[in-house]
Structures are given as structure tokens and as C-alpha cells.
C-alpha positions as a printed Julia matrix, in Angstrom:
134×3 Matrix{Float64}:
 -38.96   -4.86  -27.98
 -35.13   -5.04  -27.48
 -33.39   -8.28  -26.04
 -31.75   -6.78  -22.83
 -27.84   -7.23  -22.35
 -27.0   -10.34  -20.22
 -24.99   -9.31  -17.31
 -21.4    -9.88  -17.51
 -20.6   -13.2   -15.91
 -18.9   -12.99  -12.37
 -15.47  -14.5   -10.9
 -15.98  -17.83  -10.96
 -18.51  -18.42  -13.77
 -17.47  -19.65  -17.36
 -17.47  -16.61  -19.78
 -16.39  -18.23  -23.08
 -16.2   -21.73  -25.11
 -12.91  -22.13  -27.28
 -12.87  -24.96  -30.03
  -9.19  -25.32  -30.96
  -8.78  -27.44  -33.83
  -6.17  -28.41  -36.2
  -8.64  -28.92  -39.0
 -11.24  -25.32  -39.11
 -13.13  -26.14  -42.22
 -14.07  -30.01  -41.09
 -14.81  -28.53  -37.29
 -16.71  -25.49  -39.08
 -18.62  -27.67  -41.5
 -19.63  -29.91  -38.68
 -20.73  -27.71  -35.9
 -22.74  -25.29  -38.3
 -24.34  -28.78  -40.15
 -25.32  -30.14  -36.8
 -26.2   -27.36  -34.79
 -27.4   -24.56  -37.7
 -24.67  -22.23  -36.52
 -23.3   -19.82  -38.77
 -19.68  -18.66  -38.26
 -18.87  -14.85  -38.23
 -15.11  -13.93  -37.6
 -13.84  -11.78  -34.74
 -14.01   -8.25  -35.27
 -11.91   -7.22  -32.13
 -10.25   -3.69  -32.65
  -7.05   -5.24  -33.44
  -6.45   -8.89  -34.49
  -3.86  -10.76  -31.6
  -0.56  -10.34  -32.33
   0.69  -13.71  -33.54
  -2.6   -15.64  -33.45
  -4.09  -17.5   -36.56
  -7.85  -15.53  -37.63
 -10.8   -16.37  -35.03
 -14.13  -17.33  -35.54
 -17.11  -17.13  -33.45
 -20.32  -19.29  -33.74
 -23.4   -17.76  -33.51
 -27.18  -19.69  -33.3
 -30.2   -18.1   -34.46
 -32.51  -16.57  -32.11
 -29.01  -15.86  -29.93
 -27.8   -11.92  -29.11
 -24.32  -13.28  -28.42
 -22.02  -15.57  -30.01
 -22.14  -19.2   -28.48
 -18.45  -19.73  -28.9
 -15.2   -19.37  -30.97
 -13.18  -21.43  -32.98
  -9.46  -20.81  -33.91
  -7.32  -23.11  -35.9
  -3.46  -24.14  -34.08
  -0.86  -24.78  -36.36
  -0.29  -28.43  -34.81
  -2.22  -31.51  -35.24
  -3.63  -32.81  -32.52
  -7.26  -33.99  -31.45
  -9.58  -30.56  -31.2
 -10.9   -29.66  -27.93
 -13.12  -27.13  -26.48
 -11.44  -24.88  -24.09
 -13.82  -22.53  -21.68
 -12.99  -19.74  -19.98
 -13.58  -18.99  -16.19
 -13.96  -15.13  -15.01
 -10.91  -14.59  -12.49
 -10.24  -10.66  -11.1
  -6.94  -10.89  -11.71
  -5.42  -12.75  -14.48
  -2.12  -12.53  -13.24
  -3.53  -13.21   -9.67
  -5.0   -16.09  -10.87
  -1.99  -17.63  -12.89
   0.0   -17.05  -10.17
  -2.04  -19.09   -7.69
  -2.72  -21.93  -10.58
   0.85  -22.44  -11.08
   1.71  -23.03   -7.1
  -1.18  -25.81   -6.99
   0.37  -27.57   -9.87
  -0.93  -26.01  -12.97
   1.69  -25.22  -16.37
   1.12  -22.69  -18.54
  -0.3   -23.45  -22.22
  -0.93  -19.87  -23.16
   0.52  -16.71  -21.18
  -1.04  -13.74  -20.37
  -2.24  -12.33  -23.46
  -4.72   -8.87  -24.31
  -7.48   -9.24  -26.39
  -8.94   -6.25  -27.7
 -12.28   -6.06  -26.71
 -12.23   -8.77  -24.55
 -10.02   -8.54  -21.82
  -7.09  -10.36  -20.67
  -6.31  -14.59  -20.64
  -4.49  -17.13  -20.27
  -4.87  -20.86  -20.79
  -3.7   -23.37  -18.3
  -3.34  -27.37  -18.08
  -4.5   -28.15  -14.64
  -2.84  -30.87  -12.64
  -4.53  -34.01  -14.41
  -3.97  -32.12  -17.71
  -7.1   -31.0   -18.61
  -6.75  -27.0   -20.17
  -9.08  -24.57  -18.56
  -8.91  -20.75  -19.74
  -8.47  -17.53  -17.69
 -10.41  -14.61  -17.87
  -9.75  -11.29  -16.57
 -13.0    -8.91  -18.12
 -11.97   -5.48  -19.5
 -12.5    -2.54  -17.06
């Protein structure tokens, strides 16, 4: 019997987990040694202009990866980043930015994806934006 597809997650609802790390091959050993995840890398339609190679984690048993990882080129403490489902991404942004927000990442396309864009919210915490592909 075939696993059905998961509906795509709605405005609102977190549609991704992002580990950014400064060190991929401790975070990769770690994750897949505690967890029995394997790592796959991305195989969007294009890689991201400008963005270091991505990796997503899958778990057995799982249809869909359980999150990415991609390494930054500075060194400071990893974090996991998710990503909520907005309509707009520019909307969004836009409305982030007047309550306070600053931008950490602008709007970017990801092939196969959609669009994002990462934010540090008003106590500094990042939170990702996520416009779905139409």
C-alpha cells in the first residue's frame, strides 16, 4: 500500500526545521548517532545562488525529510531555525519588520521549495518565512 502525501502545511503552521551550524560534520555525526538519521543532500533543480551545499535529514520509516542542515561560514553556536507558512513572503516581511523584527536573510527562491526569508524577532530569537511554491 502507498504512504499517502501529507497535506501541505497551512499559513501559520511550521513547514521546515533548519540546523545552521558552523561545524556540519560534528552536527552531522551527532544527530545521525543519536537519532539514526541518515543525511541525503538537497537535490533542488538548481543549487541557491551563493549558499554553502544543504543537507536534509531523513529517519527511517519517514516519507519526508525531518529537517536540513547547512553549514554558515561564521562560528557561532548552531541553532535550529523553523520555518512558518506565510502567503506572502514579502507580505509577511513587510509586516515583521514594522513590529520590530531585522532581517537575517532576505527574500530568497528556492527551487523547489518556494520562497523565504529568515528574521530575528524582537527578543532576537530567528524564525524563518515561508511562502509555498504555486
Amino acid at each position: 500500500m502507498d504512504t499517502p502525501t501529507p497535506a501541505p502545511p497551512k499559513p501559520g503552521q511550521i513547514s521546515w526545521n533548519e540546523l545552521t551550524v558552523s561545524n556540519g560534520a560534528t552536527a552531522k555525526h551527532f544527530y545521525t548517532e543519536l537519532f539514526g538519521w541518515t543525511t541525503i543532500p538537497f537535490a533542488g533543480s538548481a543549487p541557491v545562488e551563493g549558499m554553502p551545499p544543504y543537507e536534509m535529514f531523513s529517519a527511517a520509516g519517514v516519507p519526508m525529510p525531518v529537517g536540513g542542515m547547512v553549514q554558515i561560514p561564521v562560528n557561532v553556536p548552531g541553532a535550529w531555525v523553523p520555518y512558518v507558512v506565510v502567503a506572502n513572503v514579502d507580505e509577511a516581511l513587510a509586516k515583521a519588520l514594522a513590529l520590530g523584527a531585522e532581517i537575517c536573510a532576505p527574500v530568497m527562491v528556492v527551487p523547489t521549495v518556494g520562497r523565504i526569508a529568515v528574521i530575528l524577532d524582537p527578543s532576537g530569537a530567528r524564525i524563518g518565512l515561508h511562502e509555498l511554491p504555486k
